[in-house]
C-alpha positions in Angstrom: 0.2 11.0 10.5 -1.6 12.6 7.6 -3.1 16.1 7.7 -6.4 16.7 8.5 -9.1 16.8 5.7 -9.8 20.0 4.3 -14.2 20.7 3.7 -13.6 19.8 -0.2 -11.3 16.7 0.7 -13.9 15.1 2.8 -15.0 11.4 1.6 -18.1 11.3 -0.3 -20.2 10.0 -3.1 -19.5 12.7 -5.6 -18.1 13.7 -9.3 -14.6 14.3 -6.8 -14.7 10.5 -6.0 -15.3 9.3 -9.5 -12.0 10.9 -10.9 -10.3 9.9 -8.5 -11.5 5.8 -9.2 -10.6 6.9 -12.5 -7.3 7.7 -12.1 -6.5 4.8 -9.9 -8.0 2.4 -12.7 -7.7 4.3 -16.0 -3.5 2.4 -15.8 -4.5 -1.2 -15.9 -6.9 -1.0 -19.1 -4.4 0.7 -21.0 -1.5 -1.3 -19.9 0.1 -3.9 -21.8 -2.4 -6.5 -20.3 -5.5 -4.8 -21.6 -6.5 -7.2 -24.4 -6.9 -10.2 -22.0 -8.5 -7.9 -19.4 -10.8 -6.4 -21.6 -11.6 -10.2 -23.4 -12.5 -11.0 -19.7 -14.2 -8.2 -18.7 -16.1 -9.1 -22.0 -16.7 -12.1 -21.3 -17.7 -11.1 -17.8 -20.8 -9.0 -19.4 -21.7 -12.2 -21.2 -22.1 -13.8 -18.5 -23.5 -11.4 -16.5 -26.5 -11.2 -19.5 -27.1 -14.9 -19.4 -27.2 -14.6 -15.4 -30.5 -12.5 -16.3 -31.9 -13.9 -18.8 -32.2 -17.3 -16.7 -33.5 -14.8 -13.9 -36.2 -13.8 -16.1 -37.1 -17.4 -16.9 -36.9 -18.4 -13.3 -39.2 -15.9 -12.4 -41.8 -17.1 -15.9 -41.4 -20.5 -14.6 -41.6 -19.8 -10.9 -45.3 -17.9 -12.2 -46.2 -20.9 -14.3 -46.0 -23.7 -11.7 -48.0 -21.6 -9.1 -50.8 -20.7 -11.6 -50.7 -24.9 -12.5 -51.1 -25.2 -8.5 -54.0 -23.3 -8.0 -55.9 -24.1 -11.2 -54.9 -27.9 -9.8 -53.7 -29.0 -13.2 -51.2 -31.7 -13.4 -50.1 -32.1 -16.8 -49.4 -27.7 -16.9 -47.3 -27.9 -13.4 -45.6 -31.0 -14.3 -44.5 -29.7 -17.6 -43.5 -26.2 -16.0 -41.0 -28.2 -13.3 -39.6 -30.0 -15.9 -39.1 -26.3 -18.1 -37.6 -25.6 -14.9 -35.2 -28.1 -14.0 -33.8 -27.7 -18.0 -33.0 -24.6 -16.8 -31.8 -24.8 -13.4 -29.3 -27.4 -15.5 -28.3 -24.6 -17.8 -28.0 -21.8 -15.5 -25.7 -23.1 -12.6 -22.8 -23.8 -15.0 -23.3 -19.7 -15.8 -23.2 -18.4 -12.6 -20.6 -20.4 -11.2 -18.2 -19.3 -14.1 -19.2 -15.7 -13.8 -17.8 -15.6 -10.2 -14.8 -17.9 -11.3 -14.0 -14.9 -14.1 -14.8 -11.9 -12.0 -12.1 -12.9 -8.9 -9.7 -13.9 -11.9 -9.8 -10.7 -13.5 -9.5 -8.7 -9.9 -6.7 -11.3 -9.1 -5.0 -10.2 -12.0 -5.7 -6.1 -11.8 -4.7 -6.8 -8.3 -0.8 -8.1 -9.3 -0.8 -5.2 -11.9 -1.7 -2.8 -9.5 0.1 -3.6 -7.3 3.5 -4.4 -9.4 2.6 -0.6 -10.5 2.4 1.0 -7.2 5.8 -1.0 -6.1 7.6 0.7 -8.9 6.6 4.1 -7.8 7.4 3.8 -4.4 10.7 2.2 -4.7 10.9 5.1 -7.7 13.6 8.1 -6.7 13.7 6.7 -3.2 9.8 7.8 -2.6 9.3 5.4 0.4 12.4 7.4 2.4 11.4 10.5 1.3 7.6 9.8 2.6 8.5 8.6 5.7 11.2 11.4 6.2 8.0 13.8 5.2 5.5 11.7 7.4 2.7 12.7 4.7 1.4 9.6 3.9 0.5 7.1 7.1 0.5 3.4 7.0 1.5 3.1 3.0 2.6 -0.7 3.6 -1.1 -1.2 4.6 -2.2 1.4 1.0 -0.7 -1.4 -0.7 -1.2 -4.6 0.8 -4.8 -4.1 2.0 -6.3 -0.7 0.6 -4.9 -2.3 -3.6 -6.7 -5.4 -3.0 -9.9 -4.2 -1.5 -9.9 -1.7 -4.4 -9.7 -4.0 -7.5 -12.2 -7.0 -6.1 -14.8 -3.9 -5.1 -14.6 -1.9 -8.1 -15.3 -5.2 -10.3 -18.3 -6.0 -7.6 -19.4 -3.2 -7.8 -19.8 -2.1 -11.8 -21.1 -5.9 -12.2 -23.7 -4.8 -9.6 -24.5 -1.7 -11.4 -24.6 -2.9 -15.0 -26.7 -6.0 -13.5 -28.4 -3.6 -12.3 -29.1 -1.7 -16.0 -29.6 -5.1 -17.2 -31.9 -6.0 -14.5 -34.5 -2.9 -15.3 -34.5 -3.4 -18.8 -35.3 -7.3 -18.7 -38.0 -7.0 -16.4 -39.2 -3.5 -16.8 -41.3 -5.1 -19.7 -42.6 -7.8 -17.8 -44.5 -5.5 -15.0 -45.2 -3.0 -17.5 -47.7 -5.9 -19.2 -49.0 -6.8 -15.5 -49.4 -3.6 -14.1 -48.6 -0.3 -15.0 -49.5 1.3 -11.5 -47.0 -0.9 -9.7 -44.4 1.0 -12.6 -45.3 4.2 -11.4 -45.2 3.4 -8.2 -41.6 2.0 -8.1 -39.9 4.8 -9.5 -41.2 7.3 -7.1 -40.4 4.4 -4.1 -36.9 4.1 -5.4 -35.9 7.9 -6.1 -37.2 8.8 -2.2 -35.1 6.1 -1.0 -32.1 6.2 -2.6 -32.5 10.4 -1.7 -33.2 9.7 1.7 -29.9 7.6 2.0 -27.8 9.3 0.6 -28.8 12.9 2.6 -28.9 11.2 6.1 -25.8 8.4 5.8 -23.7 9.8 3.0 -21.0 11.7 4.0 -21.3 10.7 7.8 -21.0 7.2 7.1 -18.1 7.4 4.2 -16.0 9.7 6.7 -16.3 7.3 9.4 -15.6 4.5 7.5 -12.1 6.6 6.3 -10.9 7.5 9.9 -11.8 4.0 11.0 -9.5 2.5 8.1 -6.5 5.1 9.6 -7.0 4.0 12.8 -6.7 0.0 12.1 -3.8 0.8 10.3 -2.3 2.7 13.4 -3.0 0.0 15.9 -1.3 -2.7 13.2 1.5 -0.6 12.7 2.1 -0.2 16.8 1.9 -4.3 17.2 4.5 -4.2 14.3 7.1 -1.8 16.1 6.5 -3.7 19.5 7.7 -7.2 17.7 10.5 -5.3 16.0 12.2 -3.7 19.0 11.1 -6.5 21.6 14.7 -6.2 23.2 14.9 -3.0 23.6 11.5 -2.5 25.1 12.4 -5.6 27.2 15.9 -4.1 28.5 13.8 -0.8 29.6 11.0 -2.3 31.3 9.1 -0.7 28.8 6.0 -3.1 29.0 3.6 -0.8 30.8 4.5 2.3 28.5 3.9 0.5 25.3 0.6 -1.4 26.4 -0.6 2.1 27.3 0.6 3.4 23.9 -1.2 0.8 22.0 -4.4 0.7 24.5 -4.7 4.7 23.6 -4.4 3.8 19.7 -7.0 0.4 20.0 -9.2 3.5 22.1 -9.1 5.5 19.2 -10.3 3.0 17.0 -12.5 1.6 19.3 -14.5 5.0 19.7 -14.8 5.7 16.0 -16.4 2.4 15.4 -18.9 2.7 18.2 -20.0 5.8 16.3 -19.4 3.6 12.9 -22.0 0.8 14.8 -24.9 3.8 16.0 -24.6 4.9 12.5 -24.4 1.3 10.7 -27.9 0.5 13.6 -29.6 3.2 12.3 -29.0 2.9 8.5 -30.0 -1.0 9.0 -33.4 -0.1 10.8 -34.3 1.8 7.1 -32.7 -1.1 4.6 -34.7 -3.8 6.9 -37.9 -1.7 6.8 -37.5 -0.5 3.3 -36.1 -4.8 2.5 -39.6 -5.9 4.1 -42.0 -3.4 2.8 -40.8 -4.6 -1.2 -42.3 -8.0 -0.4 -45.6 -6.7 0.6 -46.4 -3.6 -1.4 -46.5 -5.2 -5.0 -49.1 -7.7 -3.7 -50.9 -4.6 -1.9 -51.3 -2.2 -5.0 -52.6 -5.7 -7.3 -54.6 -7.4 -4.6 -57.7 -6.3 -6.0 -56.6 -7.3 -9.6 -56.3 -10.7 -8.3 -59.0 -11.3 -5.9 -61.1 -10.4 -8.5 -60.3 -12.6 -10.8 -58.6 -10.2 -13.2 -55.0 -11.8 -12.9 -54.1 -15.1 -11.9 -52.2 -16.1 -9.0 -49.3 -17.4 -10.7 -49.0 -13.4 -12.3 -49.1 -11.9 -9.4 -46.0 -13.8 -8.1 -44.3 -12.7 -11.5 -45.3 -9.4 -11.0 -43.8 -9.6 -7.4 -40.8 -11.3 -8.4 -40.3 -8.3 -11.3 -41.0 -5.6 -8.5 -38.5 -6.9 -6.5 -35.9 -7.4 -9.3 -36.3 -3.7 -10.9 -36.5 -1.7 -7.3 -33.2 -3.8 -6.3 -31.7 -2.1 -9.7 -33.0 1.1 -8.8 -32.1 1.0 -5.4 -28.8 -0.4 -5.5 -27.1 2.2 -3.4 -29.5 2.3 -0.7 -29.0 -2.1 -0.5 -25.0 -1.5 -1.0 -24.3 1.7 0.9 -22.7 0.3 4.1 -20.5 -1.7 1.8 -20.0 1.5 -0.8 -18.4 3.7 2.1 -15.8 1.4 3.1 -15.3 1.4 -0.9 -15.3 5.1 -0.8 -12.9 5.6 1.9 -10.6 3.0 0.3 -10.5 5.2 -2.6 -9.9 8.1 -1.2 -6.6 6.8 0.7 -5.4 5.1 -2.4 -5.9 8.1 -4.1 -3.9 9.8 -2.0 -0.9 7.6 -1.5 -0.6 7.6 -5.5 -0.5 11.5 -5.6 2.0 11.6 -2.3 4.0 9.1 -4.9 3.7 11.7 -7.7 5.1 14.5 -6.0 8.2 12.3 -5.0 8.5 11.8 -8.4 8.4 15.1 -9.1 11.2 17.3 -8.1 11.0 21.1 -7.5 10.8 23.6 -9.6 14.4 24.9 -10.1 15.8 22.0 -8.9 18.9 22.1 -10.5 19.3 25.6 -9.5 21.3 26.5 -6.5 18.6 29.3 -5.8 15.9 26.3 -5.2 17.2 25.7 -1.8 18.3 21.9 -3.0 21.6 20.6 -3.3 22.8 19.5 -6.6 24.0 15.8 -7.1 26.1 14.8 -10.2 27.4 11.8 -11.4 31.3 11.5 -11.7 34.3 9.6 -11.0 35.3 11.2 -8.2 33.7 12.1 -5.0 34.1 16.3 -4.6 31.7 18.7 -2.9 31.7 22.6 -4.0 30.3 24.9 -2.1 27.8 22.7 0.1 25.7 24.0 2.4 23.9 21.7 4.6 20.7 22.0 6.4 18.2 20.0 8.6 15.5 19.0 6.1 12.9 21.3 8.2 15.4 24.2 7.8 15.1 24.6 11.2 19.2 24.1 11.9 22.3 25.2 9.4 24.8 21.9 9.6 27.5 22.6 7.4 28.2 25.9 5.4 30.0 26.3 2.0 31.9 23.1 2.0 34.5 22.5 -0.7 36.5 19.6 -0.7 37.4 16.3 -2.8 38.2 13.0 -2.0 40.3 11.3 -4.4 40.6 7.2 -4.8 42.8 6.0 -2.5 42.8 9.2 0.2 40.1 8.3 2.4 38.4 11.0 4.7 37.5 11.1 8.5 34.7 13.0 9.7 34.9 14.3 13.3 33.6 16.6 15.7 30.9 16.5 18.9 27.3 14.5 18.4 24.9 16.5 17.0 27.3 18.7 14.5 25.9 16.9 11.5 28.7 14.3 10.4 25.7 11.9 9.5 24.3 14.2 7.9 26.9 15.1 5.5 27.1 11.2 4.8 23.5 11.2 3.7 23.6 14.1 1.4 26.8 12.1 0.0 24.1 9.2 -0.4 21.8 11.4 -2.0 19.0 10.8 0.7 19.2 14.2 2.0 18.7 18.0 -0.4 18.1 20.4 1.6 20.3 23.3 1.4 22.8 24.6 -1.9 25.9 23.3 -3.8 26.7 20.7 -5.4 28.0 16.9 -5.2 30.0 15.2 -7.3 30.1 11.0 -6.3 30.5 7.6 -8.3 26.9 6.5 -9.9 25.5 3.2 -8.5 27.5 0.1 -6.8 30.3 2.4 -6.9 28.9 4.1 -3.8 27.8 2.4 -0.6 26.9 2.8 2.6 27.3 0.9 5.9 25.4 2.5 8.9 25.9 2.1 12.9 23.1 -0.6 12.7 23.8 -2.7 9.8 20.5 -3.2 7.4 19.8 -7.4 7.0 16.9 -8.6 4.8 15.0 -11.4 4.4 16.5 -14.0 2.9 19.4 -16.6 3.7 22.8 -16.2 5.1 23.9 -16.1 1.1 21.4 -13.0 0.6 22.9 -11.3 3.7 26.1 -11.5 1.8 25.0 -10.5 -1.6 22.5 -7.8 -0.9 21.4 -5.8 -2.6 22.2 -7.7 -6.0 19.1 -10.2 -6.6 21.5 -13.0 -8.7 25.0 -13.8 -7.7 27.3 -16.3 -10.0 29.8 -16.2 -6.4 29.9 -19.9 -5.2 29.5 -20.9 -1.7 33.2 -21.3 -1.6 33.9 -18.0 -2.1 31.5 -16.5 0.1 32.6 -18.8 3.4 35.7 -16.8 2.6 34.9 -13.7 2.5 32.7 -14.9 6.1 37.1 -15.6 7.2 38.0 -12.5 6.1 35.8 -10.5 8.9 36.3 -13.0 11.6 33.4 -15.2 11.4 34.6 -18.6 10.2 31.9 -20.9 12.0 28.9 -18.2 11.2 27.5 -20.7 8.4 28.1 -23.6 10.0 26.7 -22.3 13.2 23.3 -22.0 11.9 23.0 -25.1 9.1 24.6 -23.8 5.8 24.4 -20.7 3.8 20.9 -21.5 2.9 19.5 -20.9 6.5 16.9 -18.7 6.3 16.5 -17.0 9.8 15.5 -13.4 11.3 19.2 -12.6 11.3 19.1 -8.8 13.3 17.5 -11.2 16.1 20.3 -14.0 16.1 23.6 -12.1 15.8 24.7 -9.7 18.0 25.8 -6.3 16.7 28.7 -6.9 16.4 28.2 -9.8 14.3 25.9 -7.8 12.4 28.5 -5.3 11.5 30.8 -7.9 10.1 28.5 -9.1 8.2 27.4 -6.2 6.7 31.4 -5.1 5.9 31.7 -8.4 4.5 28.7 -7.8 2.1 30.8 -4.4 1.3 34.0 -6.2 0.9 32.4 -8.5 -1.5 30.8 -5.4 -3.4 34.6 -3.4 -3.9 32.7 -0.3 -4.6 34.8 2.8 -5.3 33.8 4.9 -1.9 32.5 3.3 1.3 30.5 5.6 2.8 30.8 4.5 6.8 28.4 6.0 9.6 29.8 4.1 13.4 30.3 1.6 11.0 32.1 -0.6 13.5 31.2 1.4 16.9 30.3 -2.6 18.5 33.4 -4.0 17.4 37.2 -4.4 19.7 39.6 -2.8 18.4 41.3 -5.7 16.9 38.4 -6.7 14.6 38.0 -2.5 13.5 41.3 -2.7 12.5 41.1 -5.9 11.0 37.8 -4.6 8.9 39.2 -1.7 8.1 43.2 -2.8 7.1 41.3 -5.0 4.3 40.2 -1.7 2.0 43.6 -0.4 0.6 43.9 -3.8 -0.9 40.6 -3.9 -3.0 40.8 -0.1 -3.7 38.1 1.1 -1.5 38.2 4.4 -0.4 36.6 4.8 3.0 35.0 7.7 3.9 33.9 7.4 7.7 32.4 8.9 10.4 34.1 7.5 14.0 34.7 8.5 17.6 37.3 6.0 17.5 40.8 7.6 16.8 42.6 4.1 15.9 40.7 4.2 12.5 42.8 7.6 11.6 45.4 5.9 10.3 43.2 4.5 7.2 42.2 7.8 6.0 45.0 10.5 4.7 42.6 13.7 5.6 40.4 14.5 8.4 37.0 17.1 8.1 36.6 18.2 11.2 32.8 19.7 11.6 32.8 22.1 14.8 29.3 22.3 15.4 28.1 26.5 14.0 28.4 25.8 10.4 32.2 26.0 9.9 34.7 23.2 9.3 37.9 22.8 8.8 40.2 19.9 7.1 44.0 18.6 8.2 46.1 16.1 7.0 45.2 12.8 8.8 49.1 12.6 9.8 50.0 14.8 12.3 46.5 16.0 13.4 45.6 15.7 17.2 42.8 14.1 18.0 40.7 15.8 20.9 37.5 13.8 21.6 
């Protein structure tokens, strides 16, 4: 979950908010797509400016027709609906293309942005090292949800505001001709307003609007994990546990909107009132004007009609604010996933310094470890202390010793996902490394992309691949479910055992140098473990594994065995006694 907001962190309207929007959006307009966003957000302005211009002349016309009405003169209100029909003609084409541009150009930051954000978080493993951290909650819902909403409001809204700018200027000179009081007038209307909504809804409203965004996120994520581990939950009995899990998250959220809805009731009783009173106060203050005889009546409904249009402009925030704090708090959790993805990127001062309290990874042929010392990434436990040892092609290592001693640990430092600690690691760059865990990893995809993972194009035919299916013991797997092209959720239709086959095969497939292997085949009998396992010597794989089965010793020519307080110790694979 993410740490709790700090007083200066808190959501809010405010030069803080800005730079951060900013930031998020400076990327895209200097990006190699900024000529064809910029000529769109050009021509966006364009027609944004006709949009008011045909405004103004509605509102001219709408004037024109009504005086004709009440003077009762034919020919003047005939020719005014015809005036406005000619325009109506012109003016739908505009505002129809205006909205066709705008949710082009936000479909199109959108892919960017997103695209951008993708890069970063697959970037130096970020996504492992934020979940491993926990910093950042919910980031698949950051990208998916909080990127979209982000791009579509940001154009909304700066269309609304330079409307708005627009707006005050068009018609600012047409009640300034009718009525210079009703000028005054709106200014000091629209600055107490807009004041008044931003002292009693700002921040409450915004802050709301930001836990409520966390907590939807948390109750999404909780449906997620019950669909993923459906079996297990099912094998437990676990029904009643994980409904009352989720019911306490859905509470959560439940109770932050009620106070979302009191606050939403209460900010809607002033827009409604403040809405209502625009309509009557410009014929209030002119009244007199026109039932003397001063102005006509078909002015008085321009002069209304401008009112209305330059206090929206000036009160744009108080009409948009429910709308602007969702914004706000969409910003502000953007914001922050894209700095948690900087300091990923970002490794610590005097990393490459033993006296940094990181362990050292370089690239090499072979796989050696000098002086590695190992700890939980908390720092809480010492694993393994001042470890020196090398594995050379062909020798193979076994990692042993009670649960809990830190022989998966090792493995991941080996893989580069863990750095806590000192020393340094020497291992194979790339495919030449790879590791198989206890519960085999299978993506989304088709039977072929379970086999060729993680390499996105593969020139191996079909043939070649049913083959390699042979080689681990599962000759009717592709036949079994309609071809190498089925596409199915395979972690829920093969057993674990299956999986693990698989999931050598893919390694098999690979030949990289060292196979890093973590209970790699803890479901299988011992006659398919051997028969996994007997198949590396041939295609030069060095296996370095972690087991509690001793029938696997035989493959491996030293053993590390990890005691449990730091030490360790390594023997010759042939002769050593295994004591489980």
């Amino acid at each position: 979950m993410q740490a709790p907001m700090t007083t200066d962190d808190k959501p809010g309207f405010n030069a803080r908010l800005w730079r951060r929007f900013v930031t998020i959006a400076r990327p895209y307009w200097l990006s190699d797509e900024r000529w064809r966003a910029r000529g769109l957000l050009v021509l966006l302005v364009m027609l944004l400016l006709g949009q008011t211009a045909f405004n103004v002349l509605f509102n001219q016309e709408t004037g024109e027709f009504t005086s004709a009405l009440a003077a009762r003169d034919t020919e003047r209100f005939w020719a005014s609906i015809w005036r406005y029909t000619a325009i109506l003609a012109a003016a739908v084409p505009i505002y129809a293309l205006y909205y066709y541009v705008r949710d082009t150009l936000g479909l199109r930051w959108r892919r960017w942005l997103t695209d951008h954000f993708l890069a970063r978080y697959f970037d130096q493993r970020a996504y492992y090292r934020l979940h491993a951290a926990a910093g950042i909650d919910n980031p698949d819902q950051r990208i998916a949800e909080d990127i979209n909403t982000f791009t579509q409001q940001s154009l909304y809204f700066s269309m609304i505001v330079l409307g708005s700018v627009i707006q005050l200027i068009a018609f600012s000179s047409v009640l300034w001709t009718i009525s210079q009081g009703l000028v005054y007038f709106l200014v000091a209307y629209a600055a107490f307003t807009t004041v008044f909504t931003g002292a009693v809804f700002g921040k409450r409203l915004i802050g709301l609007n930001f836990r409520q965004l966390q907590r939807e996120a948390d109750f999404r994520f909780g449906l997620v994990r019950v669909r993923e581990h459906a079996e297990p939950i099912a094998f437990h009995d676990g029904e009643a546990r994980e409904m009352s899990a989720l019911q306490r998250i859905f509470a959560a959220a439940y109770a932050n909107y009620q106070q979302v809805l009191r606050w939403q009731f209460k900010l809607n009783l002033f827009q409604y009132a403040h809405g209502f009173l625009t309509i009557v106060l410009p014929t209030v203050i002119i009244a007199n004007d026109v039932l003397s005889g001063k102005l006509e009546v078909g002015r008085a409904i321009q002069a209304a009609g401008a009112f209305a249009a330059i206090l929206s402009a000036l009160t744009v925030i108080v009409e948009h604010f429910e709308s602007l704090s969702r914004f706000s708090a969409g910003v502000d959790r953007l914001h922050a996933f894209s700095h948690a993805l900087d300091t990923q990127a970002s490794p610590p001062a005097g990393a490459h310094d033993d006296s940094s309290g990181q362990i050292r990874t370089e690239p090499g042929f072979e796989l050696a470890l000098e002086r590695l010392t190992v700890l939980t990434p908390n720092r809480e436990h010492l694993l393994v202390q001042g470890l020196t040892l090398a594995v050379k092609p062909g020798g193979g290592l076994l990692i042993v010793g009670p649960s809990g001693t830190g022989k998966s640990s090792l493995l991941r430092v080996i893989a580069g996902l863990w750095n806590t600690g000192s020393g340094e690691v020497t291992r194979p760059p790339g495919s030449d490394m790879l590791f198989l865990p206890q519960q085999p990893y299978l993506p989304l995809g088709d039977l072929r992309c379970q086999l060729t993972y993680p390499q996105t194009a593969s020139d191996i035919s079909d043939e070649e691949l049913l083959q390699w299916l042979e080689r681990v013991n599962l000759p009717t797997l592709a036949e079994r479910f309609g071809g190498l092209g089925a596409e199915l959720d395979w972690s829920r239709v093969l057993s674990v055992g299956e999986q693990q086959r698989l999931a050598f095969a893919r390694a098999l497939l690979a030949k990289p140098r060292y196979l890093l292997l973590d209970e790699a085949t803890s479901a299988l009998d011992a006659t398919n473990e051997e028969l996994l396992y007997s198949q590396l010597a041939g295609l030069s794989i060095t296996p370095v594994s972690v087991s509690h089965h001793p029938a696997i010793m035989k493959y491996h020519h030293w053993i590390l065995e990890l005691p449990g307080n730091g030490g360790w110790m390594v023997h010759e694979a042939n002769g050593y006694l295994w004591t489980p």
